[in-house]
NUDO-513961 format. One record per atom (N, C-alpha, C): residue in three letters; x, y, z. Coordinates in pm, whole numbers, plus 50000, padded with zeros to 5 digits. Example, Ala and Ser with C-alpha at 12.3 -4.5 7.8 and 13.67 -1.06 7.14 Angstrom:
<recs>
Ala513194943150780 Ala512304955050780 Ala513204967050780 Ser512854977550708 Ser513674989450714 Ser512905000350787 
</recs>
This chain:
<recs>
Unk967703925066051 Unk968363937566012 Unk967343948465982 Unk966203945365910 Unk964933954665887 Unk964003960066025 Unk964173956866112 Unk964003957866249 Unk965003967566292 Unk966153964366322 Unk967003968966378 Unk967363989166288 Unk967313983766161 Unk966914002266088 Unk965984005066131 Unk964594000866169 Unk963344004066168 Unk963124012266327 Unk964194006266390 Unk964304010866536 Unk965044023966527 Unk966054019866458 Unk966954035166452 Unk966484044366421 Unk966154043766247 Unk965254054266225 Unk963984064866328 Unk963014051266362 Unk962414058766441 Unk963234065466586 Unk963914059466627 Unk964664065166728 Unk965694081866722 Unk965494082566551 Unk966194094466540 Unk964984113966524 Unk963664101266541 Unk962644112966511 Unk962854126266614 Unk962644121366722 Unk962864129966844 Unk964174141166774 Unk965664136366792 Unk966444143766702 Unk966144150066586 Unk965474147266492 Unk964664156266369 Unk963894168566414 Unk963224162766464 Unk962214174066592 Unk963014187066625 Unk964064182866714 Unk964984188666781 Unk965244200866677 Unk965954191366552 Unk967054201166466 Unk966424212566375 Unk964714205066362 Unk963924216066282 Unk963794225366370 Unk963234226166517 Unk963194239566584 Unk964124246966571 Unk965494236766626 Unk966484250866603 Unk966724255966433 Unk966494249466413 Unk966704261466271 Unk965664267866235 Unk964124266866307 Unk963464275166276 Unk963464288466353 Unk963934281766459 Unk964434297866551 Unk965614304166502 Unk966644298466463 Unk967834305266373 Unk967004316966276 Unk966274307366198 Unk965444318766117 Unk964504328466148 Unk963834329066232 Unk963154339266285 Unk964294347566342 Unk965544342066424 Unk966284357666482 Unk966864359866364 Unk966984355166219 Unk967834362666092 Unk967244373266072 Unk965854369166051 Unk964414377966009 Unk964624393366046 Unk964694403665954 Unk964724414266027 Unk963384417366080 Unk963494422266233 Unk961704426266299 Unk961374438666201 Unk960084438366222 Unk959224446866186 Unk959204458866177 Unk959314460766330 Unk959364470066371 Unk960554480966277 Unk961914476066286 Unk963304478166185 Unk962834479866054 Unk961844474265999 Unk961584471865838 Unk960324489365802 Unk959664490165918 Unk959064502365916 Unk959774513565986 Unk960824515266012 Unk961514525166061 Unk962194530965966 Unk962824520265901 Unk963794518265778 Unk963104522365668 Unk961674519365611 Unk960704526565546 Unk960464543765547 Unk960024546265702 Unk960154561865730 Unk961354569165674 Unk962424562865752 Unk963754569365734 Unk963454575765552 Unk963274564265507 Unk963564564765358 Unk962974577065278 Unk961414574865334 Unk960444586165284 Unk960414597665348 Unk961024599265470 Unk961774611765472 Unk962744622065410 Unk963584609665356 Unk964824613765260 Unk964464617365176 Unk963404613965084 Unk962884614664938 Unk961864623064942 Unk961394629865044 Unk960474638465090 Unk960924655265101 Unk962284651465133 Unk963014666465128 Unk963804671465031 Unk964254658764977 Unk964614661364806 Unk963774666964704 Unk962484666464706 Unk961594664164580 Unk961304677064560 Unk961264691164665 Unk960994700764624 Unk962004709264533 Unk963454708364579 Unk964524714264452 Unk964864703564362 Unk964324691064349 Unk964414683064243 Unk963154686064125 Unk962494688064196 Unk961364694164076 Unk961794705363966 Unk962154715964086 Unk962284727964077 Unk963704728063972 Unk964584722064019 Unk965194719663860 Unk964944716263780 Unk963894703163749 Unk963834694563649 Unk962614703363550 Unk961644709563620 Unk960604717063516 Unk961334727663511 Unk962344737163596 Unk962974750163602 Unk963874748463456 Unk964594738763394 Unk965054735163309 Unk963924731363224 Unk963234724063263 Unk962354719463125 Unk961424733963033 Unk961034739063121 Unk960444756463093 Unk961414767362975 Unk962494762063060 Unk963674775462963 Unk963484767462863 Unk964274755862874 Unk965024754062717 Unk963224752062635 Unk962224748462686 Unk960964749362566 Unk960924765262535 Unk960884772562636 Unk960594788062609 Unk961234797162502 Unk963014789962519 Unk963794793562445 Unk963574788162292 Unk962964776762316 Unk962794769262167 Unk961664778062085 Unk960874780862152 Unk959474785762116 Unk959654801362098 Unk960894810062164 Unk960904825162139 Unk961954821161990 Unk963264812861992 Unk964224810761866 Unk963494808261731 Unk962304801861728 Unk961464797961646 Unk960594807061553 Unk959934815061679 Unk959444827461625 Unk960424836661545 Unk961974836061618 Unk962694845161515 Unk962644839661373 Unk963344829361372 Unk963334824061227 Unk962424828261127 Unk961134827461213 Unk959894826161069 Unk960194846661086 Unk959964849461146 Unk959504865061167 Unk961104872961066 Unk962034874361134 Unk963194878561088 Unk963524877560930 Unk964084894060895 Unk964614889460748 Unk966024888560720 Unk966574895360822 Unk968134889460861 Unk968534870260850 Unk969054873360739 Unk969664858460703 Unk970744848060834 Unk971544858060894 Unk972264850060966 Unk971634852461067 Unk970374859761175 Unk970074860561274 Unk969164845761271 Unk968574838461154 Unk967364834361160 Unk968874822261176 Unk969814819461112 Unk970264810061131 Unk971104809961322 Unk970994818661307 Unk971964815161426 Unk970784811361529 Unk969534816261490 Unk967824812561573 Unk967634799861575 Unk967384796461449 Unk967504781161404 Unk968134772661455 Unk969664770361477 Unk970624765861532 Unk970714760461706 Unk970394774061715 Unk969824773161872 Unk968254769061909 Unk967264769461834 Unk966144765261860 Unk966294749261908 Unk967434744861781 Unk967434731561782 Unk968444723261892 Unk969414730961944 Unk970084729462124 Unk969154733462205 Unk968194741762161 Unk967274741262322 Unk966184728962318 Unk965604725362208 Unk964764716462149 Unk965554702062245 Unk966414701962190 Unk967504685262272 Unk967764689662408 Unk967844699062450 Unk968334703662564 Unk966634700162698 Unk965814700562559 Unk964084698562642 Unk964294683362621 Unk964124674362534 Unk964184665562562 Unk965174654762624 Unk965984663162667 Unk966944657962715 Unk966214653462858 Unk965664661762912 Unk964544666163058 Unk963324656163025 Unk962824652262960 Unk961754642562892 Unk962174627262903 Unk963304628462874 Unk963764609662843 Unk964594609362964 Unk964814618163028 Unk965704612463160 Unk964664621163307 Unk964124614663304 Unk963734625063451 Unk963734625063592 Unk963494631963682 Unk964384637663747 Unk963534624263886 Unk964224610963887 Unk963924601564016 Unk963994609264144 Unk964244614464163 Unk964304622364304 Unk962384627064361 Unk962504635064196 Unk960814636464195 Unk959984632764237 Unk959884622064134 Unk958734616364184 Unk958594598964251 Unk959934598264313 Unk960334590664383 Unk959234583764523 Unk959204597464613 Unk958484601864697 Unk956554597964720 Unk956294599364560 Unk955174599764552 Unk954954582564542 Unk955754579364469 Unk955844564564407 Unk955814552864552 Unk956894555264647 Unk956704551064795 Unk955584554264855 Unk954974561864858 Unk953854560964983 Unk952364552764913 Unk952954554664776 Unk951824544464736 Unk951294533864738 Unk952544525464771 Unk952604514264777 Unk952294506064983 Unk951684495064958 Unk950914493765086 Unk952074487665164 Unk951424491565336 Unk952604486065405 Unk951324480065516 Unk950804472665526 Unk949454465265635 Unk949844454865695 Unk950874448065616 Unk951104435265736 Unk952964432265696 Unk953644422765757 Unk954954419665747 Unk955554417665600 Unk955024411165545 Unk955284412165418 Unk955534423265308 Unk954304426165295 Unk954364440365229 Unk954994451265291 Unk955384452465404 Unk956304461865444 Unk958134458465402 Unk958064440265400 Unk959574444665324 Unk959434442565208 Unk958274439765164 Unk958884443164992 Unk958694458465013 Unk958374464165038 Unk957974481665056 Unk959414487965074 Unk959964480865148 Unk961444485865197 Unk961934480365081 Unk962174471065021 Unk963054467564892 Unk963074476864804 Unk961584482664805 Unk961344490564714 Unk962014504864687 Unk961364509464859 Unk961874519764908 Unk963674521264905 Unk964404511764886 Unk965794511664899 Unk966264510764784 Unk965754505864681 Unk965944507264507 Unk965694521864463 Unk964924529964558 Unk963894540364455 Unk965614552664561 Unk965964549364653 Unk966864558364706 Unk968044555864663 Unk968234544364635 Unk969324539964506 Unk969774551364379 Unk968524545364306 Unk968014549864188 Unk968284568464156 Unk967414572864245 Unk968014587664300 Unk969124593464304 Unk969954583564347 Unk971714588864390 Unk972324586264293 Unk971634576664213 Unk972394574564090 Unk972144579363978 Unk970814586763973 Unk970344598563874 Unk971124613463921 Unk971454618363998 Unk971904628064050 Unk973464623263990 Unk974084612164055 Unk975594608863975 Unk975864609863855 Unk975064603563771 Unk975244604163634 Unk974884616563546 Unk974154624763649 Unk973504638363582 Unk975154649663605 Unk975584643163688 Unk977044652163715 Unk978484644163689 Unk978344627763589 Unk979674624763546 Unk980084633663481 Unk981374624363394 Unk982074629563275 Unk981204630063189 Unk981154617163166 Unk980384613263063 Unk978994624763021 Unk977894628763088 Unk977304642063050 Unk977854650863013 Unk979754655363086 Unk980154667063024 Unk980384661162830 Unk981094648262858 Unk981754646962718 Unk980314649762596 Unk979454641962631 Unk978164641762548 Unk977584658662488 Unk977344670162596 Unk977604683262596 Unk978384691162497 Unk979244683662533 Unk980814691762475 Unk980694686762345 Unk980504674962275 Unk980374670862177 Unk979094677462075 Unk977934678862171 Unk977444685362092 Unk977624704062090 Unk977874708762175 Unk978224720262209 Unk979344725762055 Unk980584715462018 Unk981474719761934 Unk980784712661800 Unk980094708161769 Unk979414700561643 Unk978494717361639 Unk977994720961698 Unk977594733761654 Unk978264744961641 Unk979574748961682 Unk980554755061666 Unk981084753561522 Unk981014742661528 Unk981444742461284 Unk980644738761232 Unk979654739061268 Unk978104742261186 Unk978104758661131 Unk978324768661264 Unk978244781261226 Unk979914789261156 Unk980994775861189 Unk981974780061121 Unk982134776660954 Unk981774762860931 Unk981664756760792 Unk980454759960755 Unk979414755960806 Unk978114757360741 Unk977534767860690 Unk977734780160785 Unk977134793960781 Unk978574802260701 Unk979764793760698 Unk980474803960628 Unk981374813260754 Unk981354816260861 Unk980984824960946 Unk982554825160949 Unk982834832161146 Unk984774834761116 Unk984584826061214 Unk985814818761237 Unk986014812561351 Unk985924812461455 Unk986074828661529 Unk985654832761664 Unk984174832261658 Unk983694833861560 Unk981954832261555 Unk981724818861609 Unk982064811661543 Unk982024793961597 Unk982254791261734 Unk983444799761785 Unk983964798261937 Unk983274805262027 Unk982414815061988 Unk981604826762056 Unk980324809762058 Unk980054809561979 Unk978654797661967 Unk979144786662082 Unk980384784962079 Unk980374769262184 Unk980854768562321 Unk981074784762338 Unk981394791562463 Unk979904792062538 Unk978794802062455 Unk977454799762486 Unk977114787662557 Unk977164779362454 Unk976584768362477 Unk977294756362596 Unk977984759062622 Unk978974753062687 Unk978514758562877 Unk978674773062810 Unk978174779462948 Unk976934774163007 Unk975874769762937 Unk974204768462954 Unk974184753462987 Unk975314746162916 Unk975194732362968 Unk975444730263103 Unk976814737863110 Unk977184732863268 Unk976604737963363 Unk975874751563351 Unk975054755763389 Unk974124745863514 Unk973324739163356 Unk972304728863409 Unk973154715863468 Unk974264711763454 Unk974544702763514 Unk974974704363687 Unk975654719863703 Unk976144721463819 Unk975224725363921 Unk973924731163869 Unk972804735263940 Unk971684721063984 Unk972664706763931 Unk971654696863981 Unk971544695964091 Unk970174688964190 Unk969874689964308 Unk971534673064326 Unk972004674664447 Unk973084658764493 Unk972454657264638 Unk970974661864700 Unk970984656064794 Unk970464639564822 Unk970094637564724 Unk969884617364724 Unk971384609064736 Unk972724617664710 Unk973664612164680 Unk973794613564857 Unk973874620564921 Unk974364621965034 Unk973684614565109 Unk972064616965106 Unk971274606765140 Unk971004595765155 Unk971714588365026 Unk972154571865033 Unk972784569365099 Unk974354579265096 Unk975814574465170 Unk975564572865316 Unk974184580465394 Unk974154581265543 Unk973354567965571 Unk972234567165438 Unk971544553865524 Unk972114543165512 Unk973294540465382 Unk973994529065382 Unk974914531465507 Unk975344535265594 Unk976404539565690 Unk975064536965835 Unk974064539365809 Unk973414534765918 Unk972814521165933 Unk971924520265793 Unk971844502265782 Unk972514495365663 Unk972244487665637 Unk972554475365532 Unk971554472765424 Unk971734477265348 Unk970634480465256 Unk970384465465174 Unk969334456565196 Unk969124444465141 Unk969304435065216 Unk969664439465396 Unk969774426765478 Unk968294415465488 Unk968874402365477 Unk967374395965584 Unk966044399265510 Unk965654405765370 Unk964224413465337 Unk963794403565290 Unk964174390565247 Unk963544379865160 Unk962684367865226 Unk961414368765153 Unk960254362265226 Unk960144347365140 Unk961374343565097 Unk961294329665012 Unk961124322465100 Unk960404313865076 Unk960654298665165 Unk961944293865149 Unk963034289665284 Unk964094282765280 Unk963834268265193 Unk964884270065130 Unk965284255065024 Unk965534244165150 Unk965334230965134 Unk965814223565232 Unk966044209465133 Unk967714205565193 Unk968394201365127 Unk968354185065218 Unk968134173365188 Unk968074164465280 Unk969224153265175 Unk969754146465331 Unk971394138465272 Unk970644128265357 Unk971504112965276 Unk971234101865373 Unk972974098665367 Unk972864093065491 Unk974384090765489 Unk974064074065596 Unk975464067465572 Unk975534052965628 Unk976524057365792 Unk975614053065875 Unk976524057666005 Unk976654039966093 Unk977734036866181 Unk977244028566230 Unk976084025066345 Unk975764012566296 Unk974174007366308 Unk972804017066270 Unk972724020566195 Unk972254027266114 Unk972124034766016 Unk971184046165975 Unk970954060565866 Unk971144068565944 Unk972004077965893 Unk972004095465920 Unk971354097065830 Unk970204109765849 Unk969644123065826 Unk970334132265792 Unk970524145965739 Unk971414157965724 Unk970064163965662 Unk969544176365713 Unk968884188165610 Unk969374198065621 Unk969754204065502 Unk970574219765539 Unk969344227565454 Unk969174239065504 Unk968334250165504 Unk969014261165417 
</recs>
């Protein structure tokens, strides 16, 4: 009987042989070519290449005012002997102040997106798809900084603080009520301002390259897992490896 397995077995090598090629050729045609993985790269840094100049241009164009504004409101305060001018200075120093760091803790991916991709090396197969992984996260990332810079959710956050300063100058300062509503009209205006003047071309940008490729096909350079079964067949062992 130890003979007779010993025959089978070896008799099934040839078949082993067989089943590893084809699945190693299965895997090479999964493989996206190269060639596709650096095209798909270009494409990308093209996209993020034509964005970056009115993405800047908002993100310091905003970051400039609201410091400028902080830094002229400031000077009133100390300078001014008008009691309610210095407050209403004050008040606003401190919405343009958040309004700057608002531009500080969130900034503008579109930017410096661009710069961040070409940095990274593309010399042989590998590093070109992690390059593309990269490159397809960072055009992601973009569309989704541009989205969130124009949800609700920014208006509600705005608006919340926009009317928290509205009865600051109604309760706090004493003031009349249209004073308060004059304050959150301002401010209201300057927010949406900056929200409606955001650059959305990464948003459009994504929607075409997802519509042209598949963003995350085939990029993974893991070694296939290989799964091996013994099974009882007659007059002999089956083999099974799944990949």
């Amino acid at each position: 009987m130890k003979k007779t397995i010993n025959r089978k077995f070896i008799g099934a090598v040839p078949f082993l042989l067989v089943l590893c090629y084809r699945v190693s050729i299965t895997t090479a045609q999964d493989a996206l070519p190269d060639t596709l993985v650096r095209e798909r790269i270009q494409v990308i840094q093209e996209m993020l290449d034509h964005g970056k100049k009115n993405a800047d241009l908002w993100w310091y164009g905003w970051l400039v005012g609201y410091g400028t504004a902080t830094l002229a409101q400031g000077a009133v305060v100390i300078l001014s002997d008008n009691l309610a001018t210095r407050q209403d200075m004050a008040l606003g120093a401190i919405t343009t102040l958040l309004g700057a760091a608002g531009q500080v803790i969130a900034p503008m991916t579109p930017g410096y997106a661009p710069d961040r991709l070409k940095e990274l090396p593309e010399g042989n197969p590998e590093e070109n798809y992690k390059k593309l992984l990269e490159a397809e996260r960072l055009l992601e990332e973009s569309a989704l900084r541009e989205k969130n810079g124009r949800s609700w959710k920014t208006h509600v956050v705005d608006g919340a603080v926009n009317i928290s300063c509205g009865f600051i100058v109604w309760f706090g300062f004493k003031r009349t009520f249209a004073e308060g509503v004059v304050n959150v009209a301002i401010n209201t205006a300057i927010c949406e301002a900056q929200i409606f003047t955001q650059p959305k071309r990464a948003i459009k940008d994504y929607n075409d390259y997802c519509q042209q490729y598949k963003p995350g096909q085939n990029l993974s350079f893991n070694p296939p897992r290989v799964n091996w079964f013994f099974t009882m067949v007659p007059g002999g062992i089956g083999i099974k490896m799944v990949f």
